[in-house]
DOMI-106129 format. One line per 5 residues: number of its first residue (from 1); for each residue x negated, y negated, z of C-alpha. Coordinates in Angstrom, 1 decimal, decimal comma, padded with zeros to 4 digits. Last residue first. Layout:
! residues N
NUM) X/Y/Z  ...
//
This chain:
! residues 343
343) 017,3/-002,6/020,4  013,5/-002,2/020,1  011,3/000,1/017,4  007,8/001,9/018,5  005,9/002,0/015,4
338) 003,6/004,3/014,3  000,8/003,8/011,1  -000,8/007,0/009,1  000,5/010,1/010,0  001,2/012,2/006,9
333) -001,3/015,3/008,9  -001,1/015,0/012,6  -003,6/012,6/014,6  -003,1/014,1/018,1  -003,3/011,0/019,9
328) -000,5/008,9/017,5  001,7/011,8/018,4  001,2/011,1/022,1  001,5/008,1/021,7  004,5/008,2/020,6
323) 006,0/010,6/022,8  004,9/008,4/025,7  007,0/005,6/023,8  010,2/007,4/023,8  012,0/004,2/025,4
318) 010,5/001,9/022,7  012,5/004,1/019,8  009,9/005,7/017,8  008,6/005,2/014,5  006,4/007,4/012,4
313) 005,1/006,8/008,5  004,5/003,0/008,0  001,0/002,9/005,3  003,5/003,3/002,2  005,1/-000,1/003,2
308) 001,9/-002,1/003,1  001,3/-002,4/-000,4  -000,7/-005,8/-000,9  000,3/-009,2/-001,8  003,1/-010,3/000,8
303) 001,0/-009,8/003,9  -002,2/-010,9/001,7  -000,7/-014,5/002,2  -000,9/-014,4/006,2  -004,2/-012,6/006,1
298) -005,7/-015,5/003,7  -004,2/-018,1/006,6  -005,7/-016,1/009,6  -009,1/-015,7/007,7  -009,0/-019,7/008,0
293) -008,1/-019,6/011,7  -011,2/-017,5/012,9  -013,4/-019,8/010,7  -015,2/-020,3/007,7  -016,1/-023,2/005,9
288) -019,7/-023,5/008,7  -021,3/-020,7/006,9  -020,7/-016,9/006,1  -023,5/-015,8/007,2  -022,8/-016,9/011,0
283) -020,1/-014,0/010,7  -016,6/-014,9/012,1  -015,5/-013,5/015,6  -013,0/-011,5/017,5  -012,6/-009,0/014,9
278) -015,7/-007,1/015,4  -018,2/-005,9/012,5  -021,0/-004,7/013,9  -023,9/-004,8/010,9  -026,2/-001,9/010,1
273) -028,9/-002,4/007,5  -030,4/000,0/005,4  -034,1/000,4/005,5  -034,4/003,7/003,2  -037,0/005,9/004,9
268) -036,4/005,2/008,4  -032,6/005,3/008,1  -032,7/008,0/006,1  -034,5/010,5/008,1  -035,6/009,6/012,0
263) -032,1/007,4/013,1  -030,1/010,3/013,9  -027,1/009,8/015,6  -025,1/013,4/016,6  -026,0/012,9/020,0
258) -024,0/009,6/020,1  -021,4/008,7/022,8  -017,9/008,4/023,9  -015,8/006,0/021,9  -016,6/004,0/019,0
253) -014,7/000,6/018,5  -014,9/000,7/014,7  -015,7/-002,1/012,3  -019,0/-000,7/011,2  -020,3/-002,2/008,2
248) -023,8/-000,3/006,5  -025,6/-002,1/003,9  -027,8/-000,8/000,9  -031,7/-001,5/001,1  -032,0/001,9/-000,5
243) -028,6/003,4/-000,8  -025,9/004,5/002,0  -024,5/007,8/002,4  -027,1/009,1/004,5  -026,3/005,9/007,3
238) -022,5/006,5/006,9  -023,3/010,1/007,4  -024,7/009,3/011,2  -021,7/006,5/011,1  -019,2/009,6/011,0
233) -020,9/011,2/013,5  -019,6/008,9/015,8  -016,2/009,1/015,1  -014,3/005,8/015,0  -012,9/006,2/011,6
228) -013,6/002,7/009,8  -016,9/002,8/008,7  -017,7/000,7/005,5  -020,3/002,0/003,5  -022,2/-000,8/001,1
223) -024,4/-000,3/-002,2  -023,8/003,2/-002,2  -026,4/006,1/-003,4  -028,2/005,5/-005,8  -028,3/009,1/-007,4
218) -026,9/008,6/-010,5  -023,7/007,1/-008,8  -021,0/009,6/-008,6  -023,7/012,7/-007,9  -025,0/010,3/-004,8
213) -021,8/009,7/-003,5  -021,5/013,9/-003,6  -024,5/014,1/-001,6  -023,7/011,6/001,2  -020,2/013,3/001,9
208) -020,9/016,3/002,2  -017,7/018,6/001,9  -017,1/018,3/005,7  -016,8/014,6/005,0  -013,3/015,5/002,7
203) -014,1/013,0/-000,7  -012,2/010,3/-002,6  -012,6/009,1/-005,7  -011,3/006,1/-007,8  -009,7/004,5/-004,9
198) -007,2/002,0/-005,4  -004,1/002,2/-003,2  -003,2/005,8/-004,9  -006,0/007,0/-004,4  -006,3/006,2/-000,8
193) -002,5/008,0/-000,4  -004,3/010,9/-001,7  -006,9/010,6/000,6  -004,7/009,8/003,9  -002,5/013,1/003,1
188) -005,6/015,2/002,7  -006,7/014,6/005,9  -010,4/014,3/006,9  -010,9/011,2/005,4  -013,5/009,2/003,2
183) -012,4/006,7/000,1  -014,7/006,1/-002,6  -014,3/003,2/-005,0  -016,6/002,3/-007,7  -016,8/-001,0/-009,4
178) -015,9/-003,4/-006,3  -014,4/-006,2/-007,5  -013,4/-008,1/-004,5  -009,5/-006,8/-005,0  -010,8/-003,3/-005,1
173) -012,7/-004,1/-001,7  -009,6/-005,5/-000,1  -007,5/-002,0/-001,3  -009,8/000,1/000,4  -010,3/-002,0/003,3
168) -006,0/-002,0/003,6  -006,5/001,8/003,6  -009,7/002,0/005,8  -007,7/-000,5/008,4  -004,3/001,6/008,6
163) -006,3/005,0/008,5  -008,4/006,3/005,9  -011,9/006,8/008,0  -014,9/006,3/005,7  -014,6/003,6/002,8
158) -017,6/004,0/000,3  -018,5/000,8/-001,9  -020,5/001,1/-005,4  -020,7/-002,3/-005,9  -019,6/-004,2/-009,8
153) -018,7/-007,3/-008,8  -020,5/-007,8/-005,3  -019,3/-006,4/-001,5  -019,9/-008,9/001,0  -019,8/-006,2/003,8
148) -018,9/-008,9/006,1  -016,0/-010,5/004,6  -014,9/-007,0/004,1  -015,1/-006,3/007,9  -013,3/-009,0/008,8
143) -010,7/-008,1/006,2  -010,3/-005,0/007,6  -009,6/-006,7/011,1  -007,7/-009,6/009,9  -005,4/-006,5/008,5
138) -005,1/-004,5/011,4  -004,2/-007,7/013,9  -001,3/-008,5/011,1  -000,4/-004,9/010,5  002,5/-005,9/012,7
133) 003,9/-007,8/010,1  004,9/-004,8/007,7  008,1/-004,1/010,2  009,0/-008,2/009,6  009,5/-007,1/005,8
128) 007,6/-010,7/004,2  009,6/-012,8/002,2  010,2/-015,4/004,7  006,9/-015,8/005,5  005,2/-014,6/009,0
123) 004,5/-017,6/011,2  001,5/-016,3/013,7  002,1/-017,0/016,9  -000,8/-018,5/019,1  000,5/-022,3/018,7
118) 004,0/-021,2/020,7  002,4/-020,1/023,9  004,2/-016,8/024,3  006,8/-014,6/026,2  007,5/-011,7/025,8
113) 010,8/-009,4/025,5  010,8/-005,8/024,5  007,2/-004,9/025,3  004,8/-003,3/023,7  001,6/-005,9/024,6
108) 001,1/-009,1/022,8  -001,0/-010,3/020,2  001,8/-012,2/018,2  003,4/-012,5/014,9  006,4/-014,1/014,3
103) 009,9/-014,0/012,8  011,9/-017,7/013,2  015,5/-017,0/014,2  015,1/-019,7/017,2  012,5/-021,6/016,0
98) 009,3/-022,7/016,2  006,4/-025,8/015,4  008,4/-028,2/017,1  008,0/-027,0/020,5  007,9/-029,9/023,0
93) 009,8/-028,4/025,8  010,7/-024,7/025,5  011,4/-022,7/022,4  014,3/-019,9/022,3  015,0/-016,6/020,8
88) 012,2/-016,3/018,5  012,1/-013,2/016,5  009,8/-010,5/016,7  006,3/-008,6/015,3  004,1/-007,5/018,3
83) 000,3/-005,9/017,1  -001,6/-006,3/020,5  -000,5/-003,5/022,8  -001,8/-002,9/026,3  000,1/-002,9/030,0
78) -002,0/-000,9/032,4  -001,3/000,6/036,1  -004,5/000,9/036,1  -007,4/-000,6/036,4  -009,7/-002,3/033,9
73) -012,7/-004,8/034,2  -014,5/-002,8/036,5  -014,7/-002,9/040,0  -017,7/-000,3/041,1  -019,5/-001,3/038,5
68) -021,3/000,4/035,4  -022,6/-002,8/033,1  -022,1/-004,4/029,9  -024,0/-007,5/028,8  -022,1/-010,5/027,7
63) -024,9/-012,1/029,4  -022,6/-015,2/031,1  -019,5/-013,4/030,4  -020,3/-010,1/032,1  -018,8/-007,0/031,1
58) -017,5/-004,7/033,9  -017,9/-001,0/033,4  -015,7/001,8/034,2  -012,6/001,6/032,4  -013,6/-001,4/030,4
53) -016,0/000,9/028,5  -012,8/002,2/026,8  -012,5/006,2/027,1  -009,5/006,3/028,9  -007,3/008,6/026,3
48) -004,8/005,3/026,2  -007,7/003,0/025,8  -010,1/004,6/023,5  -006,5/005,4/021,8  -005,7/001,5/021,6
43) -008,6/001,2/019,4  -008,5/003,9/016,9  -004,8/005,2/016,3  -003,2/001,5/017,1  000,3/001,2/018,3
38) 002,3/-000,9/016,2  005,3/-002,9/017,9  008,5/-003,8/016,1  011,4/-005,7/016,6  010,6/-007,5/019,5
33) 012,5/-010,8/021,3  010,6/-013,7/021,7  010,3/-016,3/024,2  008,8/-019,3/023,1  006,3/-021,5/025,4
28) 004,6/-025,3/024,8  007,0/-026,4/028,0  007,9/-023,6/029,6  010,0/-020,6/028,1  012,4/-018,7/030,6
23) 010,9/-016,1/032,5  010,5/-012,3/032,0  011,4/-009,8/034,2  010,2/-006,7/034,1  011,9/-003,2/033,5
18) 009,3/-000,1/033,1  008,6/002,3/030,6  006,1/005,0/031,3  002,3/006,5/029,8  -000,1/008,7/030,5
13) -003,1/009,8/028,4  -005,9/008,2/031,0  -003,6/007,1/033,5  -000,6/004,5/034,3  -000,4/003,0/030,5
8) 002,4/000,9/031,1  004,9/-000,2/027,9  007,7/-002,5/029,0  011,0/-002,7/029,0  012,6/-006,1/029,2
3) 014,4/-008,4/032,2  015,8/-012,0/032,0  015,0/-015,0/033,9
//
């Protein structure tokens, strides 16, 4: 048995580090040691800022229908986290597939030691900086989302919300051959960074941004919007933004709710189509090829290919981790992806 610090979320915007112990490695197990945890600015902040549906409502897995309850799927105290890059320390019975020294990836929560079924870590290549791993989750997310936006050679594609999935998205949909690239953010920071990651334009949504698509592509509007940011009224302008017949991808995990959707103008008058993108799960469009594991294995070789290290800007010793996220919650300009680091 030996002891780690771990990340607890004991209230909506409150967080402390605990000791726990964790066990020695069972049969099929590795324990791991952290190096680097990424906290997320869109999903894990509908958690953190208590926002989640899983706060108060309980979904059920025979429906998967969600609905109020008076024990809901979340309580707190609450240990979250899902991008955990570390070494292996040791392997228990019949583990062949790790090592001790081996750098993997693993959905697991910030915490300084965890412990893991061996066949649900990711293997990250030698040549890959084990700080850039924890975009793993980020990247099969954005990639997800690409896979279902199906851009063609040539597409006009609009990426709302530059964070760490908008800015791999961006550079995804350049590698598809998109023609046009337009990137969508409030901070100037994130669109300049955009630009230099392959967008050919990018636009501040308070400036309009369905108009000025529409002066960059003779008034066609885009063939596909992908909406990354997370704010509702971004999908509203996602909608306008879009062409005739042209597709809509939202990957985000909105929070709160939707006044600001209106579904009377263009989305009446131009029939585009909205698809949920969510990273759990592989499109039925895409055919019986695809699965869960094989968008794993094109996200463990995009690791190496694309330019991650511009998208790490804040880092944080574990033990400061309510300072963290509290940074991550206040969405300063230059901040982009944050890192708690461990001993």
């Amino acid at each position: 048995m030996s002891s780690a610090r771990q990340v607890v979320i004991t209230g909506p915007r409150t967080v402390e580090v605990r000791e726990v112990d964790v066990p020695s490695p069972g049969p099929g197990e590795v324990r791991i040691a952290t190096l680097f945890s990424g906290i997320s600015a869109g999903t894990e902040m509908n958690v953190y800022r208590g926002i989640a549906p899983q706060w108060h409502m309980h979904r059920d897995p025979a429906t998967a229908l969600f609905s109020r309850s008076e024990t809901p799927d979340w309580s707190y105290p609450f240990v979250y986290g899902y991008a955990n890059a570390g070494r292996v320390v040791d392997a228990g019975e019949g583990v062949t597939s790790r090592k001790p020294g081996d750098v993997v990836f693993t959905y697991m929560p910030h915490q300084s030691l965890v412990l893991a079924s061996a066949e649900s870590t990711v293997l990250i290549p030698a040549e890959v900086e084990p700080r850039h791993a924890v975009v793993n989750s980020n990247l099969n997310t954005a990639l997800g989302g690409v896979l279902d936006a199906r851009p063609a050679l040539g597409d006009a594609v609009v990426v709302s919300g530059l964070g760490v999935i908008g800015l791999l998205v961006t550079q995804l949909v350049r590698r598809a051959g998109a023609g046009l690239v337009v990137g969508v953010d409030r901070l100037e920071s994130r669109r300049e960074l955009a630009r230099r990651l392959g967008a050919d334009a990018v636009i501040d949504p308070r400036e309009g941004v369905a108009e000025k698509v529409r002066a960059l592509t003779q008034n066609r509007g885009a063939d596909v919007v992908i909406e990354v940011s997370g704010a509702a009224p971004a999908l509203n302008e996602a909608i306008r933004t879009a062409g005739f017949a042209g597709r809509v991808v939202a990957i985000s995990w909105y929070g709160g709710t939707f006044e600001s959707l209106n579904l009377a103008g263009e989305f009446h008058h131009n029939r585009p189509r909205i698809i949920s993108s969510q990273v759990g799960s592989i499109s039925p469009e895409l055919g019986p090829l695809w699965s869960v594991a094989r968008r794993q294995e094109v996200v463990t070789r995009l690791l190496s290919q694309l330019e991650l290290a511009p998208l790490f800007t804040h880092e944080f010793p574990v033990d400061r981790a309510a300072e963290a996220y509290a940074v991550v919650d206040s969405a300063p300009e230059g901040l982009v992806q944050c890192v708690l680091t461990y001993a």
